[in-house]
Every structure is written in structure tokens, then in C-alpha cells.
N, CA, C and O of each residue as an XYZ file, in Angstrom:
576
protein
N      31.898      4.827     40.599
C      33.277      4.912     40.158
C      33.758      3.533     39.712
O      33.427      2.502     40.298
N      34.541      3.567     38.664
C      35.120      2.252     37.864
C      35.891      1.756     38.384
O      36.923      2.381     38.141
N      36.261      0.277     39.537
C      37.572      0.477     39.647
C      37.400     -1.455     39.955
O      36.345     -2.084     40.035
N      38.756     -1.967     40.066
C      38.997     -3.565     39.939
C      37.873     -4.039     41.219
O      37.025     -4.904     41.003
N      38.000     -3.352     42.551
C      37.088     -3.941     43.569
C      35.605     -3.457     43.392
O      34.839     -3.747     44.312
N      35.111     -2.766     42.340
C      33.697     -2.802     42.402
C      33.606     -3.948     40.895
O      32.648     -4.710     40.761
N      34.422     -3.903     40.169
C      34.257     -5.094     39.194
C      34.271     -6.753     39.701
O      33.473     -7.602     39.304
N      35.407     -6.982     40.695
C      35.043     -8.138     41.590
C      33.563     -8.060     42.338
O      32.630     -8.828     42.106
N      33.557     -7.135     43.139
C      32.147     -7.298     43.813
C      31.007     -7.428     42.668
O      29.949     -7.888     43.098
N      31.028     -7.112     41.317
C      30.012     -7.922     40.372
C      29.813     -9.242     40.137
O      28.866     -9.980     39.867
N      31.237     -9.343     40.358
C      31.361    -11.186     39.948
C      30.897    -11.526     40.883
O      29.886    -12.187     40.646
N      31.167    -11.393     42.188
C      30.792    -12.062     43.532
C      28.727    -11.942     43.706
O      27.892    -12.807     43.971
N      28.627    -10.759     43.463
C      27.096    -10.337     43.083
C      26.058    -11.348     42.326
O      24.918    -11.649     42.681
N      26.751    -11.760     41.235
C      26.361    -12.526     39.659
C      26.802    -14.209     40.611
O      25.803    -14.927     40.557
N      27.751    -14.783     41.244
C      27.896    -15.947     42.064
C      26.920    -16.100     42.581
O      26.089    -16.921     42.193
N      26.743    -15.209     43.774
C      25.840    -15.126     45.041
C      24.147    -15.326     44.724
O      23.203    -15.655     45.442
N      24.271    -14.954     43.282
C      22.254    -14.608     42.868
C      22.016    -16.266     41.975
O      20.963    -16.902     41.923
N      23.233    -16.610     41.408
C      23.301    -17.478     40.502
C      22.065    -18.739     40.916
O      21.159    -19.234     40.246
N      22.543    -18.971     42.382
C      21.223    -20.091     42.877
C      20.155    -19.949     42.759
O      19.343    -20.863     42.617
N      19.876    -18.632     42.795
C      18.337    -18.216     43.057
C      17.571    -17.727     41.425
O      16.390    -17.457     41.204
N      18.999    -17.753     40.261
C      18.393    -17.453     39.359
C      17.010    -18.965     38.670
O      17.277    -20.164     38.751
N      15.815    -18.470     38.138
C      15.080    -19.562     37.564
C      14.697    -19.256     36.202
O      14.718    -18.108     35.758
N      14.181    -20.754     35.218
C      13.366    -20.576     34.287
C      12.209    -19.349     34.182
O      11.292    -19.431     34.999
N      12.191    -18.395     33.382
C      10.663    -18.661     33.328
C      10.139    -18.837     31.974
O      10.897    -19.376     31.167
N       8.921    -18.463     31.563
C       8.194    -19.034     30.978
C       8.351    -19.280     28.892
O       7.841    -18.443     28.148
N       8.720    -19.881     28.621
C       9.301    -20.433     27.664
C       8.759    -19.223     26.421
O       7.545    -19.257     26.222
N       9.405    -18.377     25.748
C       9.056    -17.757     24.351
C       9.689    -18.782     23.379
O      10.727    -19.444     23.375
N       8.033    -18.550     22.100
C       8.181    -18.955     21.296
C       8.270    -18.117     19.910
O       7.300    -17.378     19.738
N       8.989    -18.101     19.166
C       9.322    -17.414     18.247
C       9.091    -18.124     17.018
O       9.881    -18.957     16.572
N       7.523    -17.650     16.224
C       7.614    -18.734     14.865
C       8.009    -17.620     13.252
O       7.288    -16.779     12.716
N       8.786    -17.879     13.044
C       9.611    -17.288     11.936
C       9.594    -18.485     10.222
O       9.288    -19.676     10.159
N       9.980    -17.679      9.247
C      10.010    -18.344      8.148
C      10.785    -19.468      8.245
O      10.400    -20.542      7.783
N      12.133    -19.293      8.953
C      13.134    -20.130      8.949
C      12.985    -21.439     10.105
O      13.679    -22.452     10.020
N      12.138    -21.257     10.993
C      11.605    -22.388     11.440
C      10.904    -21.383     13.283
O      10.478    -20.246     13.483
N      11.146    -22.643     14.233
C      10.887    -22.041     15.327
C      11.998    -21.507     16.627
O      12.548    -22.368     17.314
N      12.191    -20.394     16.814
C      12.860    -19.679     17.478
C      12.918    -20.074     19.054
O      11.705    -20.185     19.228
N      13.569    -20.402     20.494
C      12.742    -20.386     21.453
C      13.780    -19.422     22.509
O      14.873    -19.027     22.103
N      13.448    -19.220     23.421
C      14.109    -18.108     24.375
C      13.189    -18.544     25.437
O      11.965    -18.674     25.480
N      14.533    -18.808     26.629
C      14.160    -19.050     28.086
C      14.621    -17.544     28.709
O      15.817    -17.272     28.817
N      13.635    -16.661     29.079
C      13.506    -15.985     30.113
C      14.820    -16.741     31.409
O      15.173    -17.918     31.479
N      15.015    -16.243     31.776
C      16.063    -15.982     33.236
C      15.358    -15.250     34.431
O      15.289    -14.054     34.149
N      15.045    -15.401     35.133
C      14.650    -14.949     36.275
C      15.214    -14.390     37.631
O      15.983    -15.341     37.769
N      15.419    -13.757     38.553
C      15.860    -13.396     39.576
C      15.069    -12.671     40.043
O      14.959    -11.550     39.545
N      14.170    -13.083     41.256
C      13.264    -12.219     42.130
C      12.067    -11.459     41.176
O      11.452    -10.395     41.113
N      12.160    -12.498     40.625
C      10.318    -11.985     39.321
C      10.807    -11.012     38.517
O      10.024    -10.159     38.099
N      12.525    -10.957     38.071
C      12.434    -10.048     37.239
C      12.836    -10.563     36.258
O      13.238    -11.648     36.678
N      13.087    -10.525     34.770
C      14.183    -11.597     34.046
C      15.329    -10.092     34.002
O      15.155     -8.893     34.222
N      16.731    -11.092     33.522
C      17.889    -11.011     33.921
C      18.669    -10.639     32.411
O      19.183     -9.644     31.898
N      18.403    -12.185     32.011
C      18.388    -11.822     30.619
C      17.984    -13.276     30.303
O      17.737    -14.075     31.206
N      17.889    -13.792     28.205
C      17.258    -14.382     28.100
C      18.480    -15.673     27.266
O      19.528    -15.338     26.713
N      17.964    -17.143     27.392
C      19.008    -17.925     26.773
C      18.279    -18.183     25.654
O      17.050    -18.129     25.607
N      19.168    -18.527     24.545
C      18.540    -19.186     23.246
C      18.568    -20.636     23.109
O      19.692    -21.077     22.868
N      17.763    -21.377     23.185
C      17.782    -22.576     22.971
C      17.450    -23.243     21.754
O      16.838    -22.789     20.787
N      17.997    -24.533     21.952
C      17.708    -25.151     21.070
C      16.813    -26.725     21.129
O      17.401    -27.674     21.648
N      15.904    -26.855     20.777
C      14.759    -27.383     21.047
C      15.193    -28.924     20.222
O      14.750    -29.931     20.775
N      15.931    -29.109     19.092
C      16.357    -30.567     18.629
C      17.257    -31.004     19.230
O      17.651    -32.150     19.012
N      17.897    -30.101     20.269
C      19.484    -31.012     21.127
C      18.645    -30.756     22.856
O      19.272    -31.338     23.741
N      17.982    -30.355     23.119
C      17.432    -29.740     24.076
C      18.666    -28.966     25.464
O      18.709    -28.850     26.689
N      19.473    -28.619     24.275
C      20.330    -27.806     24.608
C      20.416    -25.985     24.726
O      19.976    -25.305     23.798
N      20.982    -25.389     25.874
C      21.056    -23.830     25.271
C      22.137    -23.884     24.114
O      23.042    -24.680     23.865
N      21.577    -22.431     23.351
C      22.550    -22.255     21.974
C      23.870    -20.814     22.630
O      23.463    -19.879     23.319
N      25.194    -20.940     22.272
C      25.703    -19.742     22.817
C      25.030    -18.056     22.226
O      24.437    -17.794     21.180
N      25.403    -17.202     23.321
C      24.874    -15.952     23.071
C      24.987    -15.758     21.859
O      25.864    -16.361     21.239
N      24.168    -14.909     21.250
C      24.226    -14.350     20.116
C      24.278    -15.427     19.129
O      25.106    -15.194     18.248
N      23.530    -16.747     18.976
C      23.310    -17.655     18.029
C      22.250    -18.647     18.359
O      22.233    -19.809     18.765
N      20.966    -17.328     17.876
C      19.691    -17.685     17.982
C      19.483    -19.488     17.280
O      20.272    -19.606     16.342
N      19.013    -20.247     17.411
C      18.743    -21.131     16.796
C      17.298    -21.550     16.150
O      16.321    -21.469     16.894
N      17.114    -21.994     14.798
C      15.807    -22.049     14.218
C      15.559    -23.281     14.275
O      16.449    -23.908     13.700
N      14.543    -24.116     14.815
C      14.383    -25.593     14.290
C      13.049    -25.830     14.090
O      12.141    -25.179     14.608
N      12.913    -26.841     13.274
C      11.582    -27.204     13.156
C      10.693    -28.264     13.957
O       9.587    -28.706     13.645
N      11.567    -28.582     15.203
C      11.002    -29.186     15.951
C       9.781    -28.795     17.147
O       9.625    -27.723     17.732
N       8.937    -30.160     17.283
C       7.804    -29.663     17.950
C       8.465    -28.775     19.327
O       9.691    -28.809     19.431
N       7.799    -28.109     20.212
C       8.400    -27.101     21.331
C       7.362    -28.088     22.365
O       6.147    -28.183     22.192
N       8.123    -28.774     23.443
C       7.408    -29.073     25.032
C       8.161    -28.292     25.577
O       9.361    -28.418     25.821
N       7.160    -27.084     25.877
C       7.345    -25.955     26.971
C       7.709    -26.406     28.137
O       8.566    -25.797     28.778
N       7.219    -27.368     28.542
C       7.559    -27.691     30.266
C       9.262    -28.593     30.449
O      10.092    -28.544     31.357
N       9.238    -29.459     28.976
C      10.458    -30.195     29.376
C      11.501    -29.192     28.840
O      12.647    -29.624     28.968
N      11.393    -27.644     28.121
C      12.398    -26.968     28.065
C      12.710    -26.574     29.366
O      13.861    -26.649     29.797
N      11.223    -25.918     30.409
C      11.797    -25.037     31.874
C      12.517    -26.543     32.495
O      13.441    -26.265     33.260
N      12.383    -27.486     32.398
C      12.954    -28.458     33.396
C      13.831    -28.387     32.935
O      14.735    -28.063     33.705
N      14.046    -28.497     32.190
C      15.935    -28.995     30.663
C      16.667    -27.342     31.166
O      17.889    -27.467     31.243
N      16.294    -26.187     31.437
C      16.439    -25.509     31.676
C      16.898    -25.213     33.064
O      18.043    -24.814     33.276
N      16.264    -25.349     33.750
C      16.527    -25.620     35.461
C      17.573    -26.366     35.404
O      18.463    -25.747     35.987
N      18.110    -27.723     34.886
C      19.137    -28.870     35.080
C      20.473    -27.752     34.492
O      21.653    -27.962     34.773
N      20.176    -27.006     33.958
C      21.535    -26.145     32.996
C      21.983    -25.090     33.604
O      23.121    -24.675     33.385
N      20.717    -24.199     34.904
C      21.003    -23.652     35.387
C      21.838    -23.983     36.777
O      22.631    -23.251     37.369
N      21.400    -25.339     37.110
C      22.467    -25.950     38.000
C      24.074    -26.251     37.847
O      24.966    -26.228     38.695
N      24.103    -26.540     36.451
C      25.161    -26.528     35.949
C      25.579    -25.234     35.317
O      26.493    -25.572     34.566
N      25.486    -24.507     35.255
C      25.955    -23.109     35.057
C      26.976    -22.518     36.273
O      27.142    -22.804     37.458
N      27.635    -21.428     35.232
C      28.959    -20.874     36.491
C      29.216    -19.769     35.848
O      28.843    -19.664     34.679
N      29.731    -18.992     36.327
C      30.289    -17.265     36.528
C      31.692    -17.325     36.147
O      32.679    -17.780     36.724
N      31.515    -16.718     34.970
C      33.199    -16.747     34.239
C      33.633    -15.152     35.132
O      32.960    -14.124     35.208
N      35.160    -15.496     35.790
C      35.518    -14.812     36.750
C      35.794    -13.470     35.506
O      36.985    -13.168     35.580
N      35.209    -12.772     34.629
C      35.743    -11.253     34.170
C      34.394    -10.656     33.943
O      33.441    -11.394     33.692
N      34.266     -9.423     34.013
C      33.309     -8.760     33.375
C      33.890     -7.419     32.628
O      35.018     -6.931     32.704
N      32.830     -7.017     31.936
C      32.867     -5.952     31.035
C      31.933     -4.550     31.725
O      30.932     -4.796     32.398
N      32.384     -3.065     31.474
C      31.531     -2.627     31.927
C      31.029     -1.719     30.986
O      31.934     -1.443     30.199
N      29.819     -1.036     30.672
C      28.789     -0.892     29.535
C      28.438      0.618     29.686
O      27.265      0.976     29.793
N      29.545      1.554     29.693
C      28.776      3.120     29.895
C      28.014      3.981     29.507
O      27.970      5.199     29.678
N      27.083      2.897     28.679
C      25.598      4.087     28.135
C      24.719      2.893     29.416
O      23.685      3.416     29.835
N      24.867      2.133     29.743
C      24.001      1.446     30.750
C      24.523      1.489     32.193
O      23.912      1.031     33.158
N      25.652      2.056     32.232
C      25.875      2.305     32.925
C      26.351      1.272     34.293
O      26.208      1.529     35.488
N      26.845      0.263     33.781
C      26.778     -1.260     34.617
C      27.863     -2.101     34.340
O      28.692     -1.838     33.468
N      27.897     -3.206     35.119
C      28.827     -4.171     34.679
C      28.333     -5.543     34.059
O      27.407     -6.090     34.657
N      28.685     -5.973     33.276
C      28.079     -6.955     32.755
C      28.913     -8.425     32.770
O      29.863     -8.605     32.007
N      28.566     -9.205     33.490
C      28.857    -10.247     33.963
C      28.691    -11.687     33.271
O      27.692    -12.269     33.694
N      29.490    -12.472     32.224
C      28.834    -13.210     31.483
C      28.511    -14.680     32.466
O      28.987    -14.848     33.589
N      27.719    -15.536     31.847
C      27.639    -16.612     33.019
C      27.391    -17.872     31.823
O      26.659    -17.842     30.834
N      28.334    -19.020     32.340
C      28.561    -20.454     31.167
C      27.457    -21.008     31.200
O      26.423    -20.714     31.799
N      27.819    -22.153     30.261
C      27.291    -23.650     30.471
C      28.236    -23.887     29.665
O      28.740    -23.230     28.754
N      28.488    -25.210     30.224
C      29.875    -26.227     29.370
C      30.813    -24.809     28.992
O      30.955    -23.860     29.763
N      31.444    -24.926     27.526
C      31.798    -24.020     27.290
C      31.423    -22.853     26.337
O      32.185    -22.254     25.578
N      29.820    -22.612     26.572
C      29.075    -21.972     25.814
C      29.067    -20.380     26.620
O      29.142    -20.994     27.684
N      29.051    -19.353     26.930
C      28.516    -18.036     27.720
C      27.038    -18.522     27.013
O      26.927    -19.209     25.998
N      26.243    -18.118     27.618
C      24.404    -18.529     27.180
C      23.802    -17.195     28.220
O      22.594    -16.962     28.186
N      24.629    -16.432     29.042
C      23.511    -15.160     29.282
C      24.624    -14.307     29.936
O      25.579    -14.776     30.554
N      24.319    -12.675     29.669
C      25.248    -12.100     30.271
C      24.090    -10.763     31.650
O      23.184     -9.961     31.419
N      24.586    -11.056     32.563
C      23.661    -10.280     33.963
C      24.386     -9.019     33.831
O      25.554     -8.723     33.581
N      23.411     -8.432     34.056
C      24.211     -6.559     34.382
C      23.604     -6.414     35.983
O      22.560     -6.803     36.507
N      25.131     -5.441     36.634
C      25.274     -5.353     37.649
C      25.302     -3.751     37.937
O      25.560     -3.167     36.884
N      25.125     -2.886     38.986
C      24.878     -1.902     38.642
C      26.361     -1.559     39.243
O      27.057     -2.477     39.676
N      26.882     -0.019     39.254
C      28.550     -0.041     38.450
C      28.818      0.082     40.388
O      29.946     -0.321     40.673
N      28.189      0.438     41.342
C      28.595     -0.184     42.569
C      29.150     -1.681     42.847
O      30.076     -1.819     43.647
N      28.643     -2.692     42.256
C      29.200     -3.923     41.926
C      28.143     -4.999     42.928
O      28.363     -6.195     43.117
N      26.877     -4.145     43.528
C      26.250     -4.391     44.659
C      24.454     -4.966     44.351
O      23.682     -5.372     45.220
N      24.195     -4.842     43.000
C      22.902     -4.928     42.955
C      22.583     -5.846     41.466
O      23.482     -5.550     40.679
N      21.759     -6.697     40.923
C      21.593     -6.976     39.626
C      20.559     -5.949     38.633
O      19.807     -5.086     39.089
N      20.637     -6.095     38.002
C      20.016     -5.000     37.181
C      19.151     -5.784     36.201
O      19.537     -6.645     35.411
N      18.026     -5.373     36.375
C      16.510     -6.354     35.788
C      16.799     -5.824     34.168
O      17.296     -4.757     33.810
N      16.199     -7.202     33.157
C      15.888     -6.475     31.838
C      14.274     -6.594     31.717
O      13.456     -7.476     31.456
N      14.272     -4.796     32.154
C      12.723     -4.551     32.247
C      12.204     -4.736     30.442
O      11.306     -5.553     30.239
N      12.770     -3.998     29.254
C      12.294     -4.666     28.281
C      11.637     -6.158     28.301
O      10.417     -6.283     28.196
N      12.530     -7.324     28.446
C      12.142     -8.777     28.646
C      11.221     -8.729     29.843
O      10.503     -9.728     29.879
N      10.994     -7.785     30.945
C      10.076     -8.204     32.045
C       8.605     -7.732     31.706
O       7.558     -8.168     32.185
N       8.751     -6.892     30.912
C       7.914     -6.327     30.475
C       7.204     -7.209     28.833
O       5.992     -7.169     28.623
N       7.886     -7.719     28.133
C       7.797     -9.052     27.085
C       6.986    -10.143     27.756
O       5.946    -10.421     27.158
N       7.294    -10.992     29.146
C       6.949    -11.333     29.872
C       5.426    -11.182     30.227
O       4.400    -11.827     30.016
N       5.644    -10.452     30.628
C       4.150     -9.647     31.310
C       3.268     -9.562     30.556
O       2.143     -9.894     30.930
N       3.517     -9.024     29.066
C       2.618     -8.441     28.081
C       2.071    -10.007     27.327
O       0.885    -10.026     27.000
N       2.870    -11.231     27.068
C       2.616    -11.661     26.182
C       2.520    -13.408     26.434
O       2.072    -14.354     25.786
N       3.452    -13.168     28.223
C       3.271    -14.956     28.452
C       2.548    -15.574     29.434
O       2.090    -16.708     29.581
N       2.555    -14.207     30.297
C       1.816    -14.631     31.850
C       0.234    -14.169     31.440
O      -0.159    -13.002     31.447
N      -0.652    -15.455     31.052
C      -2.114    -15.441     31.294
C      -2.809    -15.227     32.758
O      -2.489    -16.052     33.614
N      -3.791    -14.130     33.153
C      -4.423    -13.637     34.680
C      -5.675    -14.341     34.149
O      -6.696    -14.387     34.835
């Protein structure tokens, strides 16, 4: 059921996980227009959702403004550059809720960029994995 105290208990949900969210493993995206990169988000081995970065400022780019550059990609100093952003990251106190997914969706900063939005399930009690990206993950970055 939809109501203001299961939408707070998302925010509080999306706070509470925020520490424990991590890097993972750096996608690279090589396109005409240059190179694409996307940091995976993590929470309990699942990703969450994914940030777009930008590899010439070694900055994240805000949602929905993929960035192309032609700069070389160090995978490792993005997850570190990454980790330092996730420390500095914070939980913008509103969310939205998404009724073909059935969830709340929780956006989360840096500076004043939103750079990833977490879905919460519509109890306001659980995070909600993006098995697509966990499954991206799995298929294409983690070498056994």
C-alpha cells in the first residue's frame, strides 16, 4: 500500500544501505563517439544501479548524461575515484514511486549531481537488485 510512512521508510532504507553500497567492476563501453564507462553499484553482490562516469574529469556524470571521451580508461583508479564519491554521496530526502515496478525509487547525490537512483520495494523495507545489470555483470566482467 502507497502511503507517506512506507515512502519515508525508503528513504531511511536507501540511508541505512548507503555505507555498505560498493564499486564494482568498471564497464567499458567503446562506441563511435568515443569511450563510454559505467560503475556498477553494488549492495550485497547485487548491483543497485549503475553511475556514468566520466573518465577526463574522473568525475561521475549526472543521471541520464552518459559521457563519451577519448581518454585512456584506469579501471582501478575509476573503482577507487569511485569509492571516494561513494563516501561522499547522500540520499536526497524524496522519492518517486514506479507502478509497473512496482517500488519506490530513491534518488541518491554527489555534489549536486543525482548519479544513481535505488529502488525500494513499495513496503519501504527492502532494496531491490538490478538483476538486468547483475546479470551484465556476471555475463561479461567477472572472469572464473
Amino acid at each position: 500500500m502507497l502511503s507517506v510512512e512506507n515512502s519515508l521508510k525508503a528513504i531511511e532504507t536507501v540511508k541505512n544501505a548507503l555505507q555498505l553500497f560498493t564499486p564494482g567492476p568498471v564497464i567499458v563501453h567503446r562506441t563511435p563517439e568515443g569511450i563510454h564507462v559505467d560503475v556498477p553499484i553494488l549492495y550485497m553482490d547485487f548491483a543497485v544501479d549503475r553511475v556514468h562516469f566520466d573518465p577526463s574529469t574522473m568525475q561521475p556524470s549526472p543521471k541520464g548524461n552518459p559521457v563519451h571521451s577519448q581518454v585512456q580508461v584506469a579501471e582501478d583508479e575509476i573503482r577507487e575515484r569511485m569509492q571516494e564519491i561513494l563516501r561522499e554521496a547522500w540520499v536526497i530526502e524524496a522519492c518517486e514511486y514506479r507502478k509497473p515496478e512496482r517500488c519506490w525509487v530513491v534518488p541518491v547525490a554527489w555534489k549536486s549531481f543525482i548519479i544513481m537512483h535505488v529502488r525500494v520495494s513499495a513496503d519501504g523495507e527492502k532494496i531491490v537488485p538490478d538483476y538486468p545489470l547483475t546479470d551484465e555483470i556476471r555475463r561479461h566482467i567477472i572472469r572464473y
